[in-house]
KEVEX-525613 format. One record per residue: residue in three letters; x, y, z of N, C-alpha, C, O in turn. Coordinates in pm, whole numbers, plus 50000, padded with zeros to 5 digits. Example, Ala and Ser with C-alpha at 12.3 -4.5 7.8 and 13.67 -1.06 7.14 Angstrom:
R    aa     n.u     n.v     n.w    ca.u    ca.v    ca.w     c.u     c.v     c.w     o.u     o.v     o.w
R   ala   51319   49431   50780   51230   49550   50780   51320   49670   50780   51424   49668   50846
R   ser   51285   49775   50708   51367   49894   50714   51290   50003   50787   51341   50114   50804
This chain:
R    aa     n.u     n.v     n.w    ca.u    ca.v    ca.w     c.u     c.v     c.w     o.u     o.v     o.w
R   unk   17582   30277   70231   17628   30316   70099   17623   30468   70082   17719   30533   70040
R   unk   17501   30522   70118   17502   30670   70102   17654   30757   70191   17732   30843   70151
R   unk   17643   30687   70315   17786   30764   70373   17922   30798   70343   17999   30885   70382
R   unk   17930   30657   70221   18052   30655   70143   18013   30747   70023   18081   30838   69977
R   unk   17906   30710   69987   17930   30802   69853   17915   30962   69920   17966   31044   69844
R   unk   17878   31002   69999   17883   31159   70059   18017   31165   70071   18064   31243   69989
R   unk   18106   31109   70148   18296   31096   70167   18326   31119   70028   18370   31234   70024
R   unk   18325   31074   69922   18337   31049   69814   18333   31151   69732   18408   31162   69635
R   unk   18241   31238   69768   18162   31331   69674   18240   31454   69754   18269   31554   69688
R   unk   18276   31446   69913   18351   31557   69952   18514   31546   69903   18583   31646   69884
R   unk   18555   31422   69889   18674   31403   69827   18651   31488   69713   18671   31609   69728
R   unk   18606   31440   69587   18572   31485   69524   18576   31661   69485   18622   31729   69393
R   unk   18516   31681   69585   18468   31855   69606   18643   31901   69606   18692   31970   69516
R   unk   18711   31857   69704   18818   31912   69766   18921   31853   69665   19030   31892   69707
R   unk   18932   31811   69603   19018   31743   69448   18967   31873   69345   19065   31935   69304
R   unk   18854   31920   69303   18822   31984   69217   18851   32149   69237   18874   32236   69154
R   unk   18840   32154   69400   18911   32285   69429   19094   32288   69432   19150   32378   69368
R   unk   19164   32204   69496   19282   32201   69451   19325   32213   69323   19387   32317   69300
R   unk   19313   32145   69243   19298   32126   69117   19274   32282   69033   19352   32320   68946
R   unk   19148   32364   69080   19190   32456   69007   19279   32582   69109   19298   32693   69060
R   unk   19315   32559   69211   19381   32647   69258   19567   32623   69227   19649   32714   69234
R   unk   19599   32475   69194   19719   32526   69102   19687   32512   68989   19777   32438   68951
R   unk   19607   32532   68879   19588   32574   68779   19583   32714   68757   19610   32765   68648
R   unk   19553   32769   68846   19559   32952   68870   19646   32924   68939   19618   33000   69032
R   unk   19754   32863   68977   19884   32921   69039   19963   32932   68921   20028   33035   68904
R   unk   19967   32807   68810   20031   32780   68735   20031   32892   68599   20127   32909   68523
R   unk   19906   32959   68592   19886   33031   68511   19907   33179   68524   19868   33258   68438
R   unk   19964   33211   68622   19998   33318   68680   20105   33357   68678   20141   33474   68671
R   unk   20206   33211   68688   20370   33212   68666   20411   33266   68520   20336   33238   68427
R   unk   20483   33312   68505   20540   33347   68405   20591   33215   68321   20637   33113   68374
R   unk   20571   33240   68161   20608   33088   68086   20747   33057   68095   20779   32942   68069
R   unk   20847   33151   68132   20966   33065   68182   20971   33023   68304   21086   32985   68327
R   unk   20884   33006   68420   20873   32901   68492   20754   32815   68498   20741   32746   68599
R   unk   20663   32808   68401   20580   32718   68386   20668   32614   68284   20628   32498   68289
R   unk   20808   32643   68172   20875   32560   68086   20974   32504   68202   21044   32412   68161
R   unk   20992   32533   68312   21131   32523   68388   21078   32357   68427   20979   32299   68385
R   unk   21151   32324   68493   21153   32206   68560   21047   32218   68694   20950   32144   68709
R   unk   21069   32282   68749   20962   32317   68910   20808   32343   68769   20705   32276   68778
R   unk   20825   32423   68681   20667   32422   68644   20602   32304   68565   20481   32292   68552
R   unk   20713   32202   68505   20662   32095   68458   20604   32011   68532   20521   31936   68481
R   unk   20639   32001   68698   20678   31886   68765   20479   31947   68817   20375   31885   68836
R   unk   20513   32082   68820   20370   32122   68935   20252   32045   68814   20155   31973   68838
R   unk   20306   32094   68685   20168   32077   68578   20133   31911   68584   20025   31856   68564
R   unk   20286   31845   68626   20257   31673   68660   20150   31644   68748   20040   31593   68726
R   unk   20221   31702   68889   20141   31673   68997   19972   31698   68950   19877   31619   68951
R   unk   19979   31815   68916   19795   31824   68923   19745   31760   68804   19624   31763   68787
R   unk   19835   31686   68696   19815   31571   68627   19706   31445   68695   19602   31382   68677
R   unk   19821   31464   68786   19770   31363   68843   19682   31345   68967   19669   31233   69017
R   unk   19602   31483   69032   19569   31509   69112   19360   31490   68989   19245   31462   69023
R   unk   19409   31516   68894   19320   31514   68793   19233   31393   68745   19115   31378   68714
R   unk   19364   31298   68752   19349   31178   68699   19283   31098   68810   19205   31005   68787
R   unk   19330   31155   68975   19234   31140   69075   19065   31129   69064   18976   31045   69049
R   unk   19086   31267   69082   18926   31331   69013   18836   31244   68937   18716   31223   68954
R   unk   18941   31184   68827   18835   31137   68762   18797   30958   68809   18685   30907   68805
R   unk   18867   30922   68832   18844   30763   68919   18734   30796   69048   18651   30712   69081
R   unk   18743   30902   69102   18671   30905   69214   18556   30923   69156   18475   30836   69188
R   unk   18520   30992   69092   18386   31066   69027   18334   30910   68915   18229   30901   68852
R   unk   18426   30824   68919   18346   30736   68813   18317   30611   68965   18208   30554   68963
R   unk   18391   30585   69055   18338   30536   69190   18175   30586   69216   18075   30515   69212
R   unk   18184   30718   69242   18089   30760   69280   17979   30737   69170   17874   30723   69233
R   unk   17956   30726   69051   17839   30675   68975   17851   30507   68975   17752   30445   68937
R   unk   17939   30453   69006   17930   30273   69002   17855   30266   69109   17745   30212   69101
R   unk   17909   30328   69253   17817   30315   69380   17649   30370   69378   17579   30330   69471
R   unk   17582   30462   69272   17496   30480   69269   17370   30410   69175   17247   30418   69164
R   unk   17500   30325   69107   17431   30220   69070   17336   30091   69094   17252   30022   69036
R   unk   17412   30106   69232   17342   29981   69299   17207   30007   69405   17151   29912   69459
């Protein structure tokens, strides 16, 4: 159990650094390409790179439950 939740927790790690590295990409762009289509789609993706984050990180406290 511990091996998975360490995998888990490095997932984790490496989700939370992506995550803010296009958030500082995104914030850097100028607001007519953060409104454009390419900046909506990026603000999607790490939507959902987010929404990752957070399923993994609630894994990782169910597994430490036991």
């Amino acid at each position: 159990m511990k091996t998975t939740i360490k995998k888990l927790e490095a997932l984790q790690t490496s989700l939370e650094e992506k995550i803010e590295q296009r958030q500082e990409d995104f914030d850097n762009k100028s607001e007519k390409w953060q409104e454009s289509e390419k900046g909506e789609k990026h603000q999607e993706i790490t939507d959902k790179f987010t929404e990752i984050l957070d399923q993994v990180s609630e894994w990782i406290s169910d597994l430490e439950s036991f």
